[in-house]
Structures are given as C-alpha cells and as structure tokens.
VEXDREN-2710 file (C-alpha; in Angstrom, 1 decimal):
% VEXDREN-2710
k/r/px/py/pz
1/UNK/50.2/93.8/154.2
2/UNK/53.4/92.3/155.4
3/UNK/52.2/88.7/155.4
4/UNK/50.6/89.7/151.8
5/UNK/53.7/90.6/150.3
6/UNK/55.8/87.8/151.9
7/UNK/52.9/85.3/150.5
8/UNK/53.3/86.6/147.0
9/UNK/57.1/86.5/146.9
10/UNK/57.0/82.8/148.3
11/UNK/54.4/81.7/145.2
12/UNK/56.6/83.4/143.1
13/UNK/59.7/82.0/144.2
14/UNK/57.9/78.3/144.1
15/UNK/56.7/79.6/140.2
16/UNK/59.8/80.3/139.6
17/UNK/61.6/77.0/141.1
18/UNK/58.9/74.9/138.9
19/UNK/60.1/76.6/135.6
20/UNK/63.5/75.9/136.7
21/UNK/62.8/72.1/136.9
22/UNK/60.4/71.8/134.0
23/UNK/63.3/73.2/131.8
24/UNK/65.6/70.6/133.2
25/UNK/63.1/68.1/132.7
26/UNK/63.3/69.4/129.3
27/UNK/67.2/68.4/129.1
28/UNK/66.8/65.4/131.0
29/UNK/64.1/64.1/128.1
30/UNK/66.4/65.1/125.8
31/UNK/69.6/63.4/126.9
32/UNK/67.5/59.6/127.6
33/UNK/66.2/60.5/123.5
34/UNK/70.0/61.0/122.4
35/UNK/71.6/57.7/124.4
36/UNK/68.4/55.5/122.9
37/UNK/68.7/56.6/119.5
38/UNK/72.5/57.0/118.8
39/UNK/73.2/53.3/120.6
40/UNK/69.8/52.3/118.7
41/UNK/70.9/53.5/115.0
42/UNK/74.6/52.7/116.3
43/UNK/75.8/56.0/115.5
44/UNK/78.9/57.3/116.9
45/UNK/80.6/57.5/119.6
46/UNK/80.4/53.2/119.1
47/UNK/81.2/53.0/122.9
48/UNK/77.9/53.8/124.5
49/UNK/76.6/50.9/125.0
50/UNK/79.4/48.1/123.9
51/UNK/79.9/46.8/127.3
52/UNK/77.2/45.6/128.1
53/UNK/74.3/46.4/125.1
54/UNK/71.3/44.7/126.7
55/UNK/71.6/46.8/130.0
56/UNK/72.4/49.7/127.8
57/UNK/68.7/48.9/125.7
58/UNK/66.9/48.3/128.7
59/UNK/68.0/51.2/130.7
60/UNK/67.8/54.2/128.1
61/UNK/64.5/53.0/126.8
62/UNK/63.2/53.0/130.3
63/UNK/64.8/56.4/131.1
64/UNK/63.4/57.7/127.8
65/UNK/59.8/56.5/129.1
66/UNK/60.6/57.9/132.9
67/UNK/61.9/61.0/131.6
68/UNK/58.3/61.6/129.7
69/UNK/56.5/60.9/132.4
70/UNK/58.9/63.5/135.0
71/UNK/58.4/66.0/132.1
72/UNK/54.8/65.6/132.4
73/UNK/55.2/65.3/136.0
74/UNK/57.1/68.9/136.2
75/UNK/54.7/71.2/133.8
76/UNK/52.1/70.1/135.9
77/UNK/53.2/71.1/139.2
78/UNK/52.2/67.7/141.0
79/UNK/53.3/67.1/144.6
80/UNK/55.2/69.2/146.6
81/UNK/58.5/70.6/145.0
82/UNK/61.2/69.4/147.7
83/UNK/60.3/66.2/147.1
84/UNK/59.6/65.6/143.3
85/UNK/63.3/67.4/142.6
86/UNK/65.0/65.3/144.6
87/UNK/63.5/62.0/143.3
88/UNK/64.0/63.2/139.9
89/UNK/67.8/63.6/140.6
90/UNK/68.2/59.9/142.1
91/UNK/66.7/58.6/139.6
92/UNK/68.9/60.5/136.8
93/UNK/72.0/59.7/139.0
94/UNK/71.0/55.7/139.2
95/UNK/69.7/56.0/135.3
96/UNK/73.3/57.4/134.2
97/UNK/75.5/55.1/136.7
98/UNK/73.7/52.5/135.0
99/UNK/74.8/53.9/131.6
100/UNK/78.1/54.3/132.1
101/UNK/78.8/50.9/133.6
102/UNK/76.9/49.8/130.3
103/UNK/80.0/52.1/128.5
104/UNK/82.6/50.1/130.2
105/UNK/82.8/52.2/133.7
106/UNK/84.2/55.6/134.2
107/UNK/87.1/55.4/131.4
108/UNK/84.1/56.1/128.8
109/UNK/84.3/59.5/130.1
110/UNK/80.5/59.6/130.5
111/UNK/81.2/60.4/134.2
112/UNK/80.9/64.1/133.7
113/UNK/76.9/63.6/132.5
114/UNK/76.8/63.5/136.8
115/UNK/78.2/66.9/137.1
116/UNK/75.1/68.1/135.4
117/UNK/72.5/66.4/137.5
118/UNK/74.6/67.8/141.1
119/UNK/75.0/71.5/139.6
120/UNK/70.9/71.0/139.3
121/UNK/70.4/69.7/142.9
122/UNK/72.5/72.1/144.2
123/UNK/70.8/74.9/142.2
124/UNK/67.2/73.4/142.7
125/UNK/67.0/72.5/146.3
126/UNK/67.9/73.5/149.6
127/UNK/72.2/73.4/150.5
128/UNK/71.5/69.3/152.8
129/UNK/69.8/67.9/150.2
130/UNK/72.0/69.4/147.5
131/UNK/74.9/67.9/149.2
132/UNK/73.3/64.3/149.7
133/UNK/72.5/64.8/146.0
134/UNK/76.5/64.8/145.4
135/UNK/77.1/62.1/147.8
136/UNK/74.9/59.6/145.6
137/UNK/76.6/60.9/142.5
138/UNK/80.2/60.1/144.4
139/UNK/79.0/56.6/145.8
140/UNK/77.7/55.9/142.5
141/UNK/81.2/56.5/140.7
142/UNK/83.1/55.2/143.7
143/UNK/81.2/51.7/143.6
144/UNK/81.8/51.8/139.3
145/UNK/85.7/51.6/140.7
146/UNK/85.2/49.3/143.1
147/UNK/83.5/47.2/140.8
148/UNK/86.3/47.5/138.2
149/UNK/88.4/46.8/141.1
150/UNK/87.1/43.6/142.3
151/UNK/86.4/42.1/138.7
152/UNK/90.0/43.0/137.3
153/UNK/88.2/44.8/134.2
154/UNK/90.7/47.4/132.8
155/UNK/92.8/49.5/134.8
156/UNK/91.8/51.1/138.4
157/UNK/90.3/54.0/138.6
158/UNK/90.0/55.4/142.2
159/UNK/91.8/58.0/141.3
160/UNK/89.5/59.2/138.7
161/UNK/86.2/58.6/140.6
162/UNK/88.0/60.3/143.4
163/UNK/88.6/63.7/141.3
164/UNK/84.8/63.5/139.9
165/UNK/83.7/63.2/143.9
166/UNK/85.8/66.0/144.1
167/UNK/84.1/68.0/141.6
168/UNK/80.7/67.0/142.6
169/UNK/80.6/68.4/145.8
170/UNK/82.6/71.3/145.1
171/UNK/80.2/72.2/141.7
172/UNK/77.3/71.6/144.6
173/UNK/78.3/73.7/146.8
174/UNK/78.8/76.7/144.0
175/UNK/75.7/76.4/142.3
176/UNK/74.3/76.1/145.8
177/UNK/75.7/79.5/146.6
178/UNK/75.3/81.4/143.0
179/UNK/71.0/79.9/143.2
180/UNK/70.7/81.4/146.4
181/UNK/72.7/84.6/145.6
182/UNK/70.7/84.6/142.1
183/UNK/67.5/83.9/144.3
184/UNK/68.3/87.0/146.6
185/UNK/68.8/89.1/143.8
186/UNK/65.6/87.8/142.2
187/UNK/64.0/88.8/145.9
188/UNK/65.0/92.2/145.4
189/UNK/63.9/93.2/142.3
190/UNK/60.8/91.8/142.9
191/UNK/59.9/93.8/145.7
192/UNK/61.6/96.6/144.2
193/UNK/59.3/96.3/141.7
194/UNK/56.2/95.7/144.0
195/UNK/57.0/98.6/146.0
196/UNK/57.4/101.0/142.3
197/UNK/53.8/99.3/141.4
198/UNK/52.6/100.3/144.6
199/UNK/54.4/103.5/144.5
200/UNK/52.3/104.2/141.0
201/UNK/49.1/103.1/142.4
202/UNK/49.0/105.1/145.5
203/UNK/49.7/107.9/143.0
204/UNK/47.7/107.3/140.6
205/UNK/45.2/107.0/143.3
206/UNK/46.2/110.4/144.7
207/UNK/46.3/112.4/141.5
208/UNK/42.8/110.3/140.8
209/UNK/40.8/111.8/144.0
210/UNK/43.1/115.2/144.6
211/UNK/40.6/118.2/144.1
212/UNK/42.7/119.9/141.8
213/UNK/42.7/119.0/138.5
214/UNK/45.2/117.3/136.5
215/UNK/45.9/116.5/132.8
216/UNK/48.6/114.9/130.9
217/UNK/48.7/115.8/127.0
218/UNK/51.5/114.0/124.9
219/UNK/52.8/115.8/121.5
220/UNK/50.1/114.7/119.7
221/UNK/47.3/116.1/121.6
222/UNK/46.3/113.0/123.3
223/UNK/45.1/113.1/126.9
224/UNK/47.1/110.3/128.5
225/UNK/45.8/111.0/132.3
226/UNK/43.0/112.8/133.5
227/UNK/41.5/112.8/137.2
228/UNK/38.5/112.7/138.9
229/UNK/38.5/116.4/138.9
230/UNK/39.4/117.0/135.5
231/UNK/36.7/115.1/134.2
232/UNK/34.2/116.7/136.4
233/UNK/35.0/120.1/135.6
234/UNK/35.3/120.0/132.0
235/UNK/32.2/117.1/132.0
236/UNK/34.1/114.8/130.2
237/UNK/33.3/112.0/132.9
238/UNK/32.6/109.3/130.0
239/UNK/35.2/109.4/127.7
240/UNK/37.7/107.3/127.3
241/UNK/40.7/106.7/129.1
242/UNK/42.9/108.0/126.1
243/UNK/41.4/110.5/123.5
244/UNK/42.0/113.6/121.9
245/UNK/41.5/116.7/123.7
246/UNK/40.5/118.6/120.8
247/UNK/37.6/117.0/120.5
248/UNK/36.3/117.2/123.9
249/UNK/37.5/120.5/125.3
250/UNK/38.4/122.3/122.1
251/UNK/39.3/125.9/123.7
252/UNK/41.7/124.4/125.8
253/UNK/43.1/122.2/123.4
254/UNK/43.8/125.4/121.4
255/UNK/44.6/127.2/124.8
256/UNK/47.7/124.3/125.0
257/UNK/48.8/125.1/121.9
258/UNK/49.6/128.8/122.0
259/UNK/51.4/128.3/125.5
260/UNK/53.7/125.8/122.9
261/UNK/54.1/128.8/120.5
262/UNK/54.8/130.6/123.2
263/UNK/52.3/133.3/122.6
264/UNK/50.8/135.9/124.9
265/UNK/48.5/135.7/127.3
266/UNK/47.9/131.9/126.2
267/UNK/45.6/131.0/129.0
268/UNK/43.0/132.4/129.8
269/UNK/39.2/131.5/131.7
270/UNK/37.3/129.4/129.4
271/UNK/34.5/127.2/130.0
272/UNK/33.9/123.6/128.6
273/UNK/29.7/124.5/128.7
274/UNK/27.2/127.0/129.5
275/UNK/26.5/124.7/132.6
276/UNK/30.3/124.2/134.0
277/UNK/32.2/126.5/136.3
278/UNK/34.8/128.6/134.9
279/UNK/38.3/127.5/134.5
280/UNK/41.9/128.9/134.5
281/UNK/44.6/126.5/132.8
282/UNK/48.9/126.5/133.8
283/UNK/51.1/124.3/132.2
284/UNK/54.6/122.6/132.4
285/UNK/56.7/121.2/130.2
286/UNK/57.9/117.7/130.7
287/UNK/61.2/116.3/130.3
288/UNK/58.9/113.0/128.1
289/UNK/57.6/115.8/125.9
290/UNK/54.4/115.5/127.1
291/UNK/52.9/118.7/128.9
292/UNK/51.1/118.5/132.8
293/UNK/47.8/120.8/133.1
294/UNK/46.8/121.9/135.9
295/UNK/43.4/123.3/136.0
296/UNK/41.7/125.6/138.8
297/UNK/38.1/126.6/139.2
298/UNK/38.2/130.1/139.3
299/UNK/34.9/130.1/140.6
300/UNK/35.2/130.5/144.2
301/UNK/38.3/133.0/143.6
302/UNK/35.9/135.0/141.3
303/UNK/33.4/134.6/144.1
304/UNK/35.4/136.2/146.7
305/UNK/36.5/138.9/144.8
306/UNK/32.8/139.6/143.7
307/UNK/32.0/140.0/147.5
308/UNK/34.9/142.2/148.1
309/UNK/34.2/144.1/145.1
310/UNK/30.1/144.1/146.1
311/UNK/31.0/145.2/149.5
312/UNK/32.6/148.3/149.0
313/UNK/30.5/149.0/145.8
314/UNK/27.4/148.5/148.3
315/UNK/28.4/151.2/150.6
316/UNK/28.8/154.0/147.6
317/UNK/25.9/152.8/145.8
318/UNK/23.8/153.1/149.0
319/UNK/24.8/156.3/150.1
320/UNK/24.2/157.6/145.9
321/UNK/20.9/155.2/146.3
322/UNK/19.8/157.7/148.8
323/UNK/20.6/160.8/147.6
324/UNK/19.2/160.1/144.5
325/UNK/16.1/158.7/146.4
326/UNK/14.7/162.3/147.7
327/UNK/15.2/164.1/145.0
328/UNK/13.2/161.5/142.4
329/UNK/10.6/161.4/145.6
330/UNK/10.4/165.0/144.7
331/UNK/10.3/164.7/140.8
332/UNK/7.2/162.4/140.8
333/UNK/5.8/164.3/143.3
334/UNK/5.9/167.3/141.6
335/UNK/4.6/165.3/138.2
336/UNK/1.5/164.4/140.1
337/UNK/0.6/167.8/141.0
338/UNK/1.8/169.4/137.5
339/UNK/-0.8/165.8/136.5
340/UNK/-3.7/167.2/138.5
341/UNK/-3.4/170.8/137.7
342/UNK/-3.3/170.7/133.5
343/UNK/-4.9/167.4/133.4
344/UNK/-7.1/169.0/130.2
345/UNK/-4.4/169.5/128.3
346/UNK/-3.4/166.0/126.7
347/UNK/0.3/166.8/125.4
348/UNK/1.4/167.4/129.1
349/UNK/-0.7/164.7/130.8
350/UNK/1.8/162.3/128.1
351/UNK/4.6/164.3/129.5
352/UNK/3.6/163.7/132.8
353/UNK/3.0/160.1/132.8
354/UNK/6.8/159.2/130.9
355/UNK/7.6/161.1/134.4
356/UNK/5.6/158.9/136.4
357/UNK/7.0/155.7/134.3
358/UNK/10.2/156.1/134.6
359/UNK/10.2/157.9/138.5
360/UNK/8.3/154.4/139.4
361/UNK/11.3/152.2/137.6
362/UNK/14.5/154.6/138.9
363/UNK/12.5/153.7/142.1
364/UNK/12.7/150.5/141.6
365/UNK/16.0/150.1/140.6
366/UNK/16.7/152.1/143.7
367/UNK/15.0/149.7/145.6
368/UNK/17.0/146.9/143.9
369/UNK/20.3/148.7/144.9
370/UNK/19.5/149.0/148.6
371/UNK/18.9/145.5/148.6
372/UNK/21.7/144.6/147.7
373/UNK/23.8/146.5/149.6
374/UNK/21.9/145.7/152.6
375/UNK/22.1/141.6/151.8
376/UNK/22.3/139.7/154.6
377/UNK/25.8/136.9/155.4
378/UNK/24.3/133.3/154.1
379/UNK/22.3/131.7/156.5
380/UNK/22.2/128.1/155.3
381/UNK/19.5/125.5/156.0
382/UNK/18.8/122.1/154.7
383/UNK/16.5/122.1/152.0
384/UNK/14.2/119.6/150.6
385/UNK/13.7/120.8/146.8
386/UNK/10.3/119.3/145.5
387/UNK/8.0/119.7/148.8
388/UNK/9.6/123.1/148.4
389/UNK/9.0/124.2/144.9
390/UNK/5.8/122.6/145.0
391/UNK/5.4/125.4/148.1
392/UNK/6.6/128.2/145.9
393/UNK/4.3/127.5/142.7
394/UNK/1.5/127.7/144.7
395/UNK/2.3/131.1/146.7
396/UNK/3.2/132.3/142.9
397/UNK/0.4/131.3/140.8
398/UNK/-2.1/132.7/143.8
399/UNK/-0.4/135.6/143.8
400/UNK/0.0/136.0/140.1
401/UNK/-3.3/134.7/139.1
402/UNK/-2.1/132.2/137.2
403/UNK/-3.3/128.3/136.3
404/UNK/-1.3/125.9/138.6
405/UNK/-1.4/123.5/135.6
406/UNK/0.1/126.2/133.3
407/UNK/3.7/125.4/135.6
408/UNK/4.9/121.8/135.5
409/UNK/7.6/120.8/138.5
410/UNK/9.0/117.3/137.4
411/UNK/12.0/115.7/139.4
412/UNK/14.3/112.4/138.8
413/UNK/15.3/113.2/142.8
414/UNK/12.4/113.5/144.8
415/UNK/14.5/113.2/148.2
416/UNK/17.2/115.3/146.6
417/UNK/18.2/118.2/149.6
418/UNK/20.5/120.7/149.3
419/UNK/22.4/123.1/151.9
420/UNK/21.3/126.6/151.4
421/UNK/19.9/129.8/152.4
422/UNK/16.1/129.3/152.1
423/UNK/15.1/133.3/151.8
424/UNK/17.6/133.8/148.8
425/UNK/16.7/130.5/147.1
426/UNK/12.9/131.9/146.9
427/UNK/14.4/135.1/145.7
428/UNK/16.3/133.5/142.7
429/UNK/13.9/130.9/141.7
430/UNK/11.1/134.0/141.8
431/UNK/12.9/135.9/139.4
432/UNK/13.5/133.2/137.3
433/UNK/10.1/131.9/137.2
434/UNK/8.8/135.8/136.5
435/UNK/11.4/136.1/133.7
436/UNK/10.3/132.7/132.3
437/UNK/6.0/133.7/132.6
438/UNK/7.0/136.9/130.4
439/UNK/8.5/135.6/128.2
440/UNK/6.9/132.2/127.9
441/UNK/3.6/131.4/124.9
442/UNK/1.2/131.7/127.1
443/UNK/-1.5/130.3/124.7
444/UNK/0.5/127.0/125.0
445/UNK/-0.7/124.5/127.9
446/UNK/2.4/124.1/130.6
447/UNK/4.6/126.8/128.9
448/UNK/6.8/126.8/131.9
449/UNK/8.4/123.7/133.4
450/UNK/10.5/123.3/137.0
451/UNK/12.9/120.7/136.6
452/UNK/15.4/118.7/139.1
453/UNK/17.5/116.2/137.8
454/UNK/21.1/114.4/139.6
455/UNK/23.7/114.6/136.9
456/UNK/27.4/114.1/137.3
457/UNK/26.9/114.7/141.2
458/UNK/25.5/118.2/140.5
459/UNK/21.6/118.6/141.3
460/UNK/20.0/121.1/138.9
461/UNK/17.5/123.2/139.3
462/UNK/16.2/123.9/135.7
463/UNK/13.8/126.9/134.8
464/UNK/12.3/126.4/131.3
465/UNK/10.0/128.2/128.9
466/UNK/8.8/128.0/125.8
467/UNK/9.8/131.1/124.5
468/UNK/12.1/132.2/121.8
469/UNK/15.2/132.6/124.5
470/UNK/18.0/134.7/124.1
471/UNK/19.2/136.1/120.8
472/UNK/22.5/135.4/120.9
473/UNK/24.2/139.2/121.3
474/UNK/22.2/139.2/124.2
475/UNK/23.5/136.4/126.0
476/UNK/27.4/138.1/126.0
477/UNK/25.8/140.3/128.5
478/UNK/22.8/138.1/129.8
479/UNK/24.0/138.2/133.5
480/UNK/25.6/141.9/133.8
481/UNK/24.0/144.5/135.7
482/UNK/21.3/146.8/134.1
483/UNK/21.6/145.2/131.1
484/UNK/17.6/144.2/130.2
485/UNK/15.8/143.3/126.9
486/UNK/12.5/143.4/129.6
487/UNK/10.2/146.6/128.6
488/UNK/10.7/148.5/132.2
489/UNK/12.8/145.9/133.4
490/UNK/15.8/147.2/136.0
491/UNK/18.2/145.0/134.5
492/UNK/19.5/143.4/137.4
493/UNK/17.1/140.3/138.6
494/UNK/19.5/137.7/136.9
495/UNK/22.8/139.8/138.3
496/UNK/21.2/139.9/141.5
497/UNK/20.2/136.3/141.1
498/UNK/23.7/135.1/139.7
499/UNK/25.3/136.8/142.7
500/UNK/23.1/134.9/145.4
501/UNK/23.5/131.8/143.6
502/UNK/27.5/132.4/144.0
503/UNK/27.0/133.5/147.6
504/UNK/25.5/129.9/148.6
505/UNK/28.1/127.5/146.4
506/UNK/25.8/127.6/143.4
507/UNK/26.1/128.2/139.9
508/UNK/23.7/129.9/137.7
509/UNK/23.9/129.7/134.0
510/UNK/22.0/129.7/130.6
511/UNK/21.6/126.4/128.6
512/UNK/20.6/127.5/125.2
513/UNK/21.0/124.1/124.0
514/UNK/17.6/123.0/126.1
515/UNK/15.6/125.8/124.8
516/UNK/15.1/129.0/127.0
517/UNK/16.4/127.5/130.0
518/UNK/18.5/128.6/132.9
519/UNK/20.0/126.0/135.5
520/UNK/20.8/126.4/139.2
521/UNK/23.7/123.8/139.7
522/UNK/24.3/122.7/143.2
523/UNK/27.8/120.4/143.8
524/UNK/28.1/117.4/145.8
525/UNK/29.7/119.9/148.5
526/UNK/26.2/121.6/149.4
527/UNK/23.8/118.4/149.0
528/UNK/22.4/117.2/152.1
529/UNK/21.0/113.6/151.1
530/UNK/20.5/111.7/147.8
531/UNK/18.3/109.2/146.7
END
C-alpha cells in the first residue's frame, strides 16, 4: 500500500511537471511568434533586429519553427522529462543570446528575456541542473560583452552582464526553493486528499456491510445513502442509488415526517411487505439538514420477548390445561352415558352430541396448549428442502387419502439446505398444508402447490392454494391465538406455527398478493448450502 501510494504521487508529480512545461512551451511559441512578426512587419520597438537583420530573420524564423515542434514535443509527453526540459532551455538561452546580439548586445535591454528561461529551469528541474541552467544564461551574456569588448562596438558592458549573472543565479536559486516548497505543499494535499478518499471509502464500505441499517434522507425526501442492510430489510435491493423514499417505503417516509413535526409517538413498527421482518425506525437530525435513519429489526427482540412471555404463560396455561382437563373428561363422559340412556328421545341425543362436539374440540385445544407449553429448546439439523418435502407429501397424501398429483412441489433450488429443527419444520409445514387442503377447490387438478424459490438471499418456503384466501378483516388477526374462521378449528395451528417459525430464525407470513399463500422465509444466516 505504501509503494502504491508513493507510485501514484510520483506519476502525478511527473503529470504535473509536464503541464508545467507544456504551458511554457506555450510562452516560448509565443515569444519566437512576437520577435518574427514585429521585426517582420517592422513594427516597433525598431531595434530588434537592426544590428544585424539577416541573423535576426534567420534565427526567429527558426526559433518560431523549433518552438512548434518543442510545443508539440511537450503535449505529448515524448522522452523522459529531465532531459527534454533542459534541452528546451539551451536552446531558448542560445535562441535569445542570438537575438540580442542581433539587437546590438545587451544595451537593447533584451537581456532580461534570460531571466525568464532561468526562473523556468530553476522551477522545472532539479537545484544542479537549474543552476548550470544560469551558468549558460551568464556565459552567454558574459561572451555578448566580451564580444563588444574586443570589437570596440559601443560602450562596455561587464558591468551590466555582471548584474544580469547576478540575477540569474539568484532568481535560480529562489524559484528553485519556492518549486520545491510549492511541490511539498502540492505533496500534502494530495495525500491529504488520498487519505480523506480512503477515509470515505473504508466508510462507505463499513456503513455498506454493517448489519444495522442505515439511511440518509435530505429535505426533500430523497434517499441519498442506503446500505446493504437497508435495502435488504425494506426489499428495496434494485432501486436506484438516489430516489424518493415515498415511493418505495411509503410508511416510513410518512413515519420521517411526523418525527419532523415533531409529533407523538412518530415511530412506530411498520413493515415494507407482508414477507419482510418487522422494523422500528430512530432518527437524527443533521447539521446538512438532512436526517440519518437508523433502522432495527425488531424481530429477534420481539422473538425473545415472545419466549419469555410463552415461558411463563406455558407454566399457568398448563397447570389451568389440567385442571380443566378432568373435569371436561368428566363432562363427555357423563354425555355418553346421559347418550346411551335416552338415546330414543331425539331432542336430547342433539343435546348430547353439541356436548360431545365441543368436549372433543376443548380437548383438543387442551391438547394444543400442553404442547406448547411442553415444547422442546431448538434442536437444529441441516436440512435438505426438496428430498424432504417430497418425504412429507407422501407421508401426507397416504395418510390423508389424497391424490399425490393433486399437490405440486416445484423448486428454483434443488440443493437449497437450510439449518433447522427437523420435528418442528414437519409440524409447521403440516398445518400449513392441512389449512391449505380445506380450503383449497378441490375439483381443480393440483389445487395446492409447494414452492422453494432463492430470492434476495432469503429461501422461501411457499404454501399455495387455490382458494378464496383471507378476507381481509381476517388477516388483522390471521396469526393470533384462537382466532379461527375453520368450522371446529382451535384457532391456534398458524400461532403455534408462527411461534416455531420464530423459534428456528424463520419468518412466517401471508402474501395475499400471490393468491392464498403463506411463506416460510429462511435468511442467509440459517442456510447451509446454495446452488
């Protein structure tokens, strides 16, 4: 990771350094285009070029040309860096030396067009070739006096080449020191803002696979960031990465908005569908405006307390269970013998036999009760569903007398297994299929389908019929205890087989959407193997 980040702040660096030398490139063109055309349309200042005009045409026409070429040269990125630069900057230094001595030498004043070229090599390349870079530029002014000197033209001026020597190193040396201190800066904030781009992708990472779940809602209602979990829980895994949450999770949405108005009691358990656990909502307000959402599923809370709560409820409806068993022992009893002795007499034999009917269901619901307070700690195994249920429609239609074909099992997960107790499995998927054969058309063929599908993670275990389901007052208090629209029915084989669901990780629930259908949803948690 070290060598990574050192990599990437080197190719940026050399990025950078490129940019820095195509833009003066960009000067340089742009200078040779100004000496050619002012001493070519003999504009002013008339003494560029009036020494020596021939030089003065050969050179800036052939500095124009180079300098296209180096501009081309520098956008391009060709050869290494280092090297290009310094070339670059001898040949500006011997292009202008040539120029001013085409001017008349240094008293044209053109002498300071250097000081440019050596604040570039000082800011361009490293501090010993930025200095050699000033040395040319000092020679080359030096040897313009000299020259002057040794030919008697004008007055001398070693005193003037000596001051732009002077200011050639010292300008060097600074823009040498402000590059580098402008490159360490530069350093900085770029892995300053590496390390804040890492910073936000480890948490975005975090808040992305954390199991609780998170949502951020701006003031507009917009989800701006939802995890892994949020998605899952509210089955919103497809949409996309921004949308409005009023459209996907309504009840929350609305939820959101009386916490705003600061109403009472603004969250509460809701659930996105039939098919998703339940969920609490708590928000905070942030200091953007925007409000963070944690979400909780309250189903494992609401199953521990339902075990508490069943716990001590089993012990007092066990010990009522079997006081109330010997006196109904006695009642039907004593309705069989009250049967047998006026069994001419029709009025009482009806009498007796509403006795009988219902002494046979309180016995039953008895039964049901003493079950339940007698269940057994969760014993899980590893269970392979369609070997499984194709086990369990057999033992049922043999011992219902029914058509195997009139039961269909179909599965998108053949190998699917999931972790559970195997004796309280068969006890919920019995009830379920018995609720489904009553109330399925039976003069339909395969009125009752078995279904295991892989969706979102979850594997469902879907129970169908094709009856006419549950009105919909019903279904407010489909899964509470002796509640039954069953003719005899106790009222508890979907409370009994909600609670075992809960007991092994599972989730039972009514899909009204697919028909009459309930679904047994099994999280990634409990699966043993997909494929």
């Amino acid at each position: 990771m070290v060598g990574e980040y050192f990599s990437t702040t080197k190719s940026e660096q050399d990025q950078a350094s490129w940019r820095a030398l195509t833009l003066f490139s960009g000067y340089r063109l742009f200078l040779a285009a100004i000496l050619f055309v002012v001493f070519y349309l003999q504009l002013a200042p008339e003494f560029i070029g009036n020494k020596y005009p021939l030089l003065h045409h050969f050179v800036s026409l052939s500095y124009l040309m180079v300098a296209v070429l180096l501009m081309i040269f520098s956008s391009r990125h060709w050869g290494i860096f280092v090297t290009q630069c310094s070339i670059q900057l001898i040949i500006d230094i011997i292009a202008l030396a040539l120029i001013i001595h085409a001017a008349g030498g240094l008293q044209s004043g053109l002498g300071a067009l250097l000081v440019v070229v050596v604040v570039a090599g000082g800011a361009l390349i490293p501090g010993r070739l930025a200095v050699f870079i000033a040395a040319i530029a000092t020679l080359s002014v030096l040897l313009e006096a000299v020259y002057a000197e040794l030919t008697g033209v004008g007055q001398s001026h070693f005193a003037q080449a000596g001051m732009l020597g002077a200011i050639f190193f010292i300008t060097a040396l600074l823009a040498h020191l402000l590059s580098r201190t402008m490159q360490r800066s530069q350093m900085l904030a770029e892995q300053q803002a590496q390390d804040l781009n890492k910073l936000a992708n480890l948490n975005q990472h975090i808040i992305s696979r954390m199991q609780v779940a998170v949502l951020v809602v701006d003031e507009q209602g917009r989800v701006t960031l939802c995890n892994q979990s949020a998605a899952k829980f509210m089955g919103i895994e497809h949409a996309p990465k921004e949308f409005l949450l009023k459209q996907y999770v309504p009840e929350l949405a609305d939820q959101i908005w009386r916490w705003k108005q600061h109403l009472p009691d603004a969250f509460e358990p809701f659930q996105a569908r039939a098919d998703l656990p339940e969920l609490l909502a708590r928000a905070t307000q942030l200091d953007s405006g925007e409000v963070l959402v944690f979400i909780e599923n309250t189903t494992a809370l609401a199953q521990h307390a339902q075990q508490l709560k069943l716990a001590s409820l089993g012990r007092l409806t066990a010990s009522i269970a079997h006081e109330i068993r010997n006196p109904l022992s006695a009642i039907s009893h004593a309705g069989e013998l009250l049967a047998e002795t006026v069994s001419h007499d029709a009025s009482v034999s009806k009498l007796t036999g509403i006795i009988q009917r219902h002494s046979v269901r309180m016995n039953s619901i008895i039964e049901t009760i003493l079950e339940m307070s007698r269940r057994k700690n969760v014993e899980p195994s590893v269970v392979v569903l369609s070997p499984w249920l194709e086990k369990l429609l057999e033992e049922y239609c043999e011992i219902k007398h029914i058509p195997p074909q009139q039961i269909l099992l179909t599965s998108t997960a053949p190998l699917a297994r999931i972790c559970t107790d195997e004796e309280q499995l068969h006890q919920v998927m019995w009830n379920l299929i018995d609720n489904a054969w009553h109330y399925a058309d039976k003069e339909q063929t395969q009125p009752i389908e078995i279904r295991v599908t892989l969706l979102s993670e979850d594997i469902h275990i879907d129970v169908i019929d094709n009856g006419a389901g549950v009105s919909p007052q019903a279904m407010q208090h489909l899964f509470e205890p002796f509640h039954s629209e069953r003719t005899g029915g106790t009222g508890l084989g979907l409370y009994l087989a909600r609670e075992l669901c809960q007991a092994n990780g599972a989730r039972l629930s009514y899909l009204p959407e697919l028909g009459s259908c309930f679904r047994i949803s099994y999280p990634p948690q409990r699966q043993e193997f997909i494929q």
